[in-house]
Structures are given as C-alpha cells and as structure tokens.
C-alpha positions as YAML, in Angstrom:
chain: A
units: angstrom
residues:
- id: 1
  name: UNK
  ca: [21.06, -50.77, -13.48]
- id: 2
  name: UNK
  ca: [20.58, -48.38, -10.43]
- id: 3
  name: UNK
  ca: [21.52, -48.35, -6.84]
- id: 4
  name: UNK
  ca: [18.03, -47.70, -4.64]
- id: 5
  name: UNK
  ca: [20.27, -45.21, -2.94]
- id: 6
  name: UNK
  ca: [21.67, -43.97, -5.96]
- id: 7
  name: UNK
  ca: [21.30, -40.44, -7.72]
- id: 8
  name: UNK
  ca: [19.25, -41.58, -9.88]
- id: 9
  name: UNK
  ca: [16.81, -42.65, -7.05]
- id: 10
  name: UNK
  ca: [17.31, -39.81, -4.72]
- id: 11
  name: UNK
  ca: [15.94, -37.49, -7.74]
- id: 12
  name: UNK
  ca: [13.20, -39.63, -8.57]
- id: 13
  name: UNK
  ca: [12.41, -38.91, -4.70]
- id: 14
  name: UNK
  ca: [12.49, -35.90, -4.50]
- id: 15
  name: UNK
  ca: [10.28, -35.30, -7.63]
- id: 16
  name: UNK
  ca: [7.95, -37.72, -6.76]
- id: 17
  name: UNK
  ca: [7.31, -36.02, -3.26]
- id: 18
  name: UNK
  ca: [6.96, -32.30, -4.86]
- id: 19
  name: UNK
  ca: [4.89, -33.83, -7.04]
- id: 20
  name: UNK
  ca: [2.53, -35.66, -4.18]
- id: 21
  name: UNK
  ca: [2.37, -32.45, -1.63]
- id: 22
  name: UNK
  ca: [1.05, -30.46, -5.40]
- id: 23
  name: UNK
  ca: [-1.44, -32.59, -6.18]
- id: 24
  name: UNK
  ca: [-2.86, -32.85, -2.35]
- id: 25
  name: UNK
  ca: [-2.68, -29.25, -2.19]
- id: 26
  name: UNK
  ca: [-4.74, -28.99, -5.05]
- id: 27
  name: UNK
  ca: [-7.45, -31.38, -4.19]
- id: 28
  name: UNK
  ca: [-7.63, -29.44, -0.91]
- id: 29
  name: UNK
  ca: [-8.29, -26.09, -3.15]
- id: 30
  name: UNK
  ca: [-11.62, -27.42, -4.63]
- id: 31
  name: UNK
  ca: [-13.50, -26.47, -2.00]
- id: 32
  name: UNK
  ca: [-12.21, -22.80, -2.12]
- id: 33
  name: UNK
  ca: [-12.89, -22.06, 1.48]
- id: 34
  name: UNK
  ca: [-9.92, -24.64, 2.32]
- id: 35
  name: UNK
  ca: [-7.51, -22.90, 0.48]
- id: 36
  name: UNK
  ca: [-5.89, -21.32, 3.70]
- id: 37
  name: UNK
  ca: [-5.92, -24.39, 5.60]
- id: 38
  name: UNK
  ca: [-4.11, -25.92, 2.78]
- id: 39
  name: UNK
  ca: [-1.86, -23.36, 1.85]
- id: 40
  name: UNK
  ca: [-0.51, -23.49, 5.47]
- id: 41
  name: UNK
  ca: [-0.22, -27.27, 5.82]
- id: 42
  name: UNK
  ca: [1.67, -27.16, 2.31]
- id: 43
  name: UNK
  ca: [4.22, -24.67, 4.15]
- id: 44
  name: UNK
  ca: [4.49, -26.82, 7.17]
- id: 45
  name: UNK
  ca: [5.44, -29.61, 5.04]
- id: 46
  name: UNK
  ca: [8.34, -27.92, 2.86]
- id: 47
  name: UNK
  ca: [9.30, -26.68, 6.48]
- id: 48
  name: UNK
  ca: [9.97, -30.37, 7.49]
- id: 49
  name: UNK
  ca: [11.97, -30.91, 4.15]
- id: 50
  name: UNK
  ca: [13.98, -27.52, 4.88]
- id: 51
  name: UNK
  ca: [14.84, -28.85, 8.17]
- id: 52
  name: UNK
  ca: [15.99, -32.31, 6.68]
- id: 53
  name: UNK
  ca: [12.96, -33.80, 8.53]
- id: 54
  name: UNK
  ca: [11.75, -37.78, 7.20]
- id: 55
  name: UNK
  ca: [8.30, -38.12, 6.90]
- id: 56
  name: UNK
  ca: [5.42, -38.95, 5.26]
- id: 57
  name: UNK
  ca: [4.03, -36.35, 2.75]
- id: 58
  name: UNK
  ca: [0.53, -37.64, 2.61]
- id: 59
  name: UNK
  ca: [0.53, -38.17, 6.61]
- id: 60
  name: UNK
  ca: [2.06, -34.99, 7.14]
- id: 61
  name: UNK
  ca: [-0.13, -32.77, 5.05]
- id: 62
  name: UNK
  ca: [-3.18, -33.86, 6.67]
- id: 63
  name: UNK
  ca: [-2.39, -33.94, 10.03]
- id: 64
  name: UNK
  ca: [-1.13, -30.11, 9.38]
- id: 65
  name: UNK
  ca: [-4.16, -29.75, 7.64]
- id: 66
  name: UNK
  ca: [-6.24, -31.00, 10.66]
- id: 67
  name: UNK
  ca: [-4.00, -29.28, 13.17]
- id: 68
  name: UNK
  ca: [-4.40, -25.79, 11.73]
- id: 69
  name: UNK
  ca: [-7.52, -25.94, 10.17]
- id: 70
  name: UNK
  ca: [-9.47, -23.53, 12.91]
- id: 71
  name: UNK
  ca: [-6.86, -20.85, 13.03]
- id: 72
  name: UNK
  ca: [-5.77, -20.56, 9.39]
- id: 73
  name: UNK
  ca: [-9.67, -20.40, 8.28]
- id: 74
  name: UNK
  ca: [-10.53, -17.84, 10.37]
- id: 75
  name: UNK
  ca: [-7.68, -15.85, 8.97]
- id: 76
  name: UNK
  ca: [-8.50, -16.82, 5.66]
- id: 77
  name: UNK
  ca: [-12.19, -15.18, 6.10]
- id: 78
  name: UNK
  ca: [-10.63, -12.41, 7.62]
- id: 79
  name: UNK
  ca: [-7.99, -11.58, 5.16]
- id: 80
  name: UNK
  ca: [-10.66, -12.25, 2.10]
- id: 81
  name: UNK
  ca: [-13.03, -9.71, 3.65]
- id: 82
  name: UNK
  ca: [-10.11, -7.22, 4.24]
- id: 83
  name: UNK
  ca: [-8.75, -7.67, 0.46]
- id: 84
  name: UNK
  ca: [-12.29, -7.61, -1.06]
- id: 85
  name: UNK
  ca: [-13.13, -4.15, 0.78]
- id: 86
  name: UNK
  ca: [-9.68, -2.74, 0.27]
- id: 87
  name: UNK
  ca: [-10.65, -3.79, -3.37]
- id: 88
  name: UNK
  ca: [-14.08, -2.04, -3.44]
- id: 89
  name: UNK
  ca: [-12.27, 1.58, -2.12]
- id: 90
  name: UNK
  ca: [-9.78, 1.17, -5.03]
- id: 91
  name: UNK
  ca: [-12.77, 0.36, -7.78]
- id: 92
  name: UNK
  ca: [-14.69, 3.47, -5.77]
- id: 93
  name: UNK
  ca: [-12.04, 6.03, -5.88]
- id: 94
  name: UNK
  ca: [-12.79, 7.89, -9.70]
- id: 95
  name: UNK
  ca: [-15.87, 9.09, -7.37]
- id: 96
  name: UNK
  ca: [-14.60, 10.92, -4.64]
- id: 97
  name: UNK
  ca: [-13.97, 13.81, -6.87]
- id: 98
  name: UNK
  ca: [-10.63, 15.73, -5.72]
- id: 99
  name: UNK
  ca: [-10.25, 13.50, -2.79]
- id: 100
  name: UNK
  ca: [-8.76, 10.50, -5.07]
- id: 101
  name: UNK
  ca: [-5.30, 12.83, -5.29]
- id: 102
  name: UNK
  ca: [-5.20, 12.18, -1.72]
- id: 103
  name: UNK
  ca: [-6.42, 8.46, -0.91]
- id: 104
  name: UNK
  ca: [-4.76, 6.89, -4.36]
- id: 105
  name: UNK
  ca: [-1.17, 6.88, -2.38]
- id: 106
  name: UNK
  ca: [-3.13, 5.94, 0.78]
- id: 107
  name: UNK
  ca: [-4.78, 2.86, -0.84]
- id: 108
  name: UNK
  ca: [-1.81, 1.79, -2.93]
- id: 109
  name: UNK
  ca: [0.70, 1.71, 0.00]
- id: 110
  name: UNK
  ca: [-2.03, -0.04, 1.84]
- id: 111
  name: UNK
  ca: [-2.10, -2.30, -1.57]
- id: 112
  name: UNK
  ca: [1.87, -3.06, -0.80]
- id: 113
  name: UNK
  ca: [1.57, -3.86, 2.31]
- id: 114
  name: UNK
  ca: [-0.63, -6.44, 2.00]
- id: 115
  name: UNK
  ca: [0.90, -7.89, -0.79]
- id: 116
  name: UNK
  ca: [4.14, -8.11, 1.32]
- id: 117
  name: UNK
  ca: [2.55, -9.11, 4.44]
- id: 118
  name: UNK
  ca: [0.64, -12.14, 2.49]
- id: 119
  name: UNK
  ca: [4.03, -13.50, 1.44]
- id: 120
  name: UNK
  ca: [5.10, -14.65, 4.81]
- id: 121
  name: UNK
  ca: [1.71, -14.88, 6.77]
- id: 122
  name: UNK
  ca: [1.65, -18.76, 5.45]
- id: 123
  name: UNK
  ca: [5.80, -19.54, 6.59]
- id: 124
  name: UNK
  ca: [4.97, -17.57, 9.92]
- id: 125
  name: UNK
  ca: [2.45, -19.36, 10.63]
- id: 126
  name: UNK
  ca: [3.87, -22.90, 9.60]
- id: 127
  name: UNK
  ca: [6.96, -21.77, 11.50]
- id: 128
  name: UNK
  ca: [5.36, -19.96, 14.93]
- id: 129
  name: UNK
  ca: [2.69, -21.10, 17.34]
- id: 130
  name: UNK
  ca: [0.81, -17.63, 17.27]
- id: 131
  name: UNK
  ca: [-2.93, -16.84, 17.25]
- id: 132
  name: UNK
  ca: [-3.67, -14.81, 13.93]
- id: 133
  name: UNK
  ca: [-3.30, -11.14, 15.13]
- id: 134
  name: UNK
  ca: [-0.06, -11.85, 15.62]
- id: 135
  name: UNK
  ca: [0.68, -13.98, 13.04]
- id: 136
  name: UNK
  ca: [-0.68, -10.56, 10.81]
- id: 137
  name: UNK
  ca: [2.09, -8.52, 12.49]
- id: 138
  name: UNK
  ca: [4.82, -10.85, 12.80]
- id: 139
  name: UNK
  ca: [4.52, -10.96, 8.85]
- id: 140
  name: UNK
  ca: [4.27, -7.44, 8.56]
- id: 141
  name: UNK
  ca: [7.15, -6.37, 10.29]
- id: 142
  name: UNK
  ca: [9.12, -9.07, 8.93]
- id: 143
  name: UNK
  ca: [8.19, -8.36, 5.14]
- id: 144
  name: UNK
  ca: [9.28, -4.58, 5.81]
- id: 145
  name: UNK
  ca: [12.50, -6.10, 8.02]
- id: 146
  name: UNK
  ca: [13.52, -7.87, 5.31]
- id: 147
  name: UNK
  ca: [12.49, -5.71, 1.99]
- id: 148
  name: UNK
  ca: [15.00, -8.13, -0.02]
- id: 149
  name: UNK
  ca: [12.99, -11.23, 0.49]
- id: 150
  name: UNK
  ca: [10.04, -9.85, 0.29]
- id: 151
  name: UNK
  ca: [10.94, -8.74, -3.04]
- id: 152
  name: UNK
  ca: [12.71, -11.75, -4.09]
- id: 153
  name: UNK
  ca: [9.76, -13.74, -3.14]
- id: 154
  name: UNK
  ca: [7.40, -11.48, -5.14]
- id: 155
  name: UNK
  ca: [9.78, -12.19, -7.68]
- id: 156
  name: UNK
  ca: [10.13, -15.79, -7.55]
- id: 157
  name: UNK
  ca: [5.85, -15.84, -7.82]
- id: 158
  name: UNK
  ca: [6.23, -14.10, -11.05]
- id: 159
  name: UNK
  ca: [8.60, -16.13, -12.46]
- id: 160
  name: UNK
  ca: [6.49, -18.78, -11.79]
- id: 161
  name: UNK
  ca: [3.30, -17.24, -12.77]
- id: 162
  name: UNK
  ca: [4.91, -17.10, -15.94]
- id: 163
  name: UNK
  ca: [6.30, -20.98, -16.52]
- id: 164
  name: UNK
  ca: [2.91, -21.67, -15.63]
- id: 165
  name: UNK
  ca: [1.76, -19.57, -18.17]
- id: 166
  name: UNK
  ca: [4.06, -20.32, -20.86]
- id: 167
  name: UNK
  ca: [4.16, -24.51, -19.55]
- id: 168
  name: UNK
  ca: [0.61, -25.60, -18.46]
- id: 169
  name: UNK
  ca: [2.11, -28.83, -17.68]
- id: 170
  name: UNK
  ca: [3.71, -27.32, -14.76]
- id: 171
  name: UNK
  ca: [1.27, -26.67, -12.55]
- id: 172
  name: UNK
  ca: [1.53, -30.68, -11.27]
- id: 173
  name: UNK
  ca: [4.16, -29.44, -9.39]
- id: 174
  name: UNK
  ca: [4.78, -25.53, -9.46]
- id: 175
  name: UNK
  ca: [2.88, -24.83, -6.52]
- id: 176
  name: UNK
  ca: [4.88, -26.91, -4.07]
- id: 177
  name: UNK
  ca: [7.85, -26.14, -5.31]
- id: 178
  name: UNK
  ca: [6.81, -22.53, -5.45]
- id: 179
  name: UNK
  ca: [6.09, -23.33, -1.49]
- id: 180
  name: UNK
  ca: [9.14, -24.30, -0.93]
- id: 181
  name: UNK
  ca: [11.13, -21.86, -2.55]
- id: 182
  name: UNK
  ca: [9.39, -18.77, -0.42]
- id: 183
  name: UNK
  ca: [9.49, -21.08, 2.37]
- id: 184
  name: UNK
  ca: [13.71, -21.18, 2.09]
- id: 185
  name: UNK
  ca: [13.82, -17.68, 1.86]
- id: 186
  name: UNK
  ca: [11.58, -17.00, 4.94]
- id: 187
  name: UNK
  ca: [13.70, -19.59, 6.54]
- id: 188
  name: UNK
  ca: [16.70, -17.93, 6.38]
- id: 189
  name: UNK
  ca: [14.91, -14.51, 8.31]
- id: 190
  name: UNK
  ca: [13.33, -16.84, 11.20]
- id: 191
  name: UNK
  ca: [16.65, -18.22, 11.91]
- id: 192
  name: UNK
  ca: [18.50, -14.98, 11.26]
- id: 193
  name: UNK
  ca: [15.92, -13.54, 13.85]
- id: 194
  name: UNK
  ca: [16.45, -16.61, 16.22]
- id: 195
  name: UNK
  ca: [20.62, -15.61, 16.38]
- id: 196
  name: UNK
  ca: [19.48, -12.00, 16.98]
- id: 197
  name: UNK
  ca: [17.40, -13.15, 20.30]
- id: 198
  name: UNK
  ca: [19.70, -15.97, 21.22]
- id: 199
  name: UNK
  ca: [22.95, -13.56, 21.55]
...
C-alpha cells in the first residue's frame, strides 16, 4: 500500500524520531539536576537534523549527554544559583523603602537579560566548543545582536506553553520539537555570523 521511501514513511520518520529524542529528554529530567545536561544533548541532536546529519537518536543523545555532561552541569548550578538570588532581590525589594524606585528597573533589565541570554546558552553551546564563561557571553551578545530571534524564540515558547496547556497530550513531543524550532532560528545567526568572519 506504501512505498518504505514513500511520504507516507518519511512522515512517520520524522514523527517517530521527535517523538524518541522527547521522551529521552524527559527521562533524563527526573533527576532534576540532569536537566542541563539533557537540555544540551537534546540541542545537539536537532543540530544534527538541521544539518541533514543521519544518525541514531538514541545513540546520539547519550553520547551528547556523556560528552557534555561536566560542562553543562556546572553551568546549570551556576545559572540556578544566579536565577534563585536574582529571584530573592526581586521578592526583597517592597523593603528597601525609597530605594525600590531605583533598583526595580535595575533588577528587571537584569530579569531580560537573562531571559534572553537563556534562550541561546543551550544552541551555543550545542553549536561551539567553549568553556561556560564564554558560552554566557557568546549568548548574551548574540540574544541582544539579534533582538528578532530572541523575541521570536520567546515567542515560539509561549505558543507552546500554551498547546501544552490547552493539549496535554502534547507534551510527548512538544519539547523536542520546541528544541528544534529555537534551534533553526539560532541556526540561522551562527551561520549568518560564520559569513560575517569568513568575508
């Protein structure tokens, strides 16, 4: 009824790998403090599928996993500490008195920033071999660079937030193909940035 290299086929493909780099990613979130380490090996593998790469997704992942483990856990500490204190100064701030008229702009553009910054610390890192500090202001410059993707991405994690919301169902394959999707658009800035250095 089908060709194997049908349509039909390709689709069911395609699906079915979204659908296996979710669920691995997931498993690998149980144990919260791995969330980093597979957040990043998730982006390294719908880097592979960006660059029209054959593989396998359940080789892949872990061998990502393994390979970035030390670096992207550190950061993952680090950045949890960072958000958690920049989260205690924003709960703290109704008790500075007067001073709050002058840290609440402080703290909320310090709020943006790292909101931008976190959207392409996991595809610079997937895509560049760079310890974390740099990693941190690679994605920082790049999220301010390139204010449209940033936003766009922000957007795109909304949109999703909300299919998840409204469709439970979803979230056997939202995540990856949430991945993916920020992983395109940060694709198109690396390799924008690569013509820039090449000419």
């Amino acid at each position: 009824m089908f060709r194997y290299d049908g349509k039909f086929f390709r689709v069911l493909e395609v699906v079915s790998a979204f659908f296996q780099l979710n669920i691995l990613w997931l498993l690998l979130c149980i144990p919260v403090i791995t969330i980093f380490p597979a957040t990043v090996a998730m982006y390294c593998v719908t880097r592979q599928w960006i660059l029209h790469k054959d593989f396998s997704v359940f080789r892949s992942f872990f061998q990502y996993f393994k390979d970035n483990f030390k670096q992207s856990f550190g950061l993952g500490i680090l950045w949890i500490v960072f958000c958690g204190l920049f989260s205690i100064d924003f709960m703290l701030l109704k008790n500075v008195g007067s001073f709050q008229y002058i840290l609440f702009p402080v703290l909320l553009l310090m709020g943006f920033l790292i909101l931008f910054t976190s959207i392409f610390i996991f595809p610079t890192i997937a895509n560049y071999n760079v310890n974390w500090l740099n990693a941190i202001k690679n994605s920082l410059f790049f999220s301010i660079r390139y204010l449209l993707t940033t936003l766009t991405a922000i957007l795109y994690i909304g949109l999703m937030a909300l299919i998840l919301f409204k469709w439970p169902i979803t979230f056997l394959f939202i995540f990856s193909l949430g991945a993916y999707s920020i992983y395109f658009l940060c694709h198109r800035v690396f390799t924008k940035i690569h013509l820039v250095k090449s000419s």
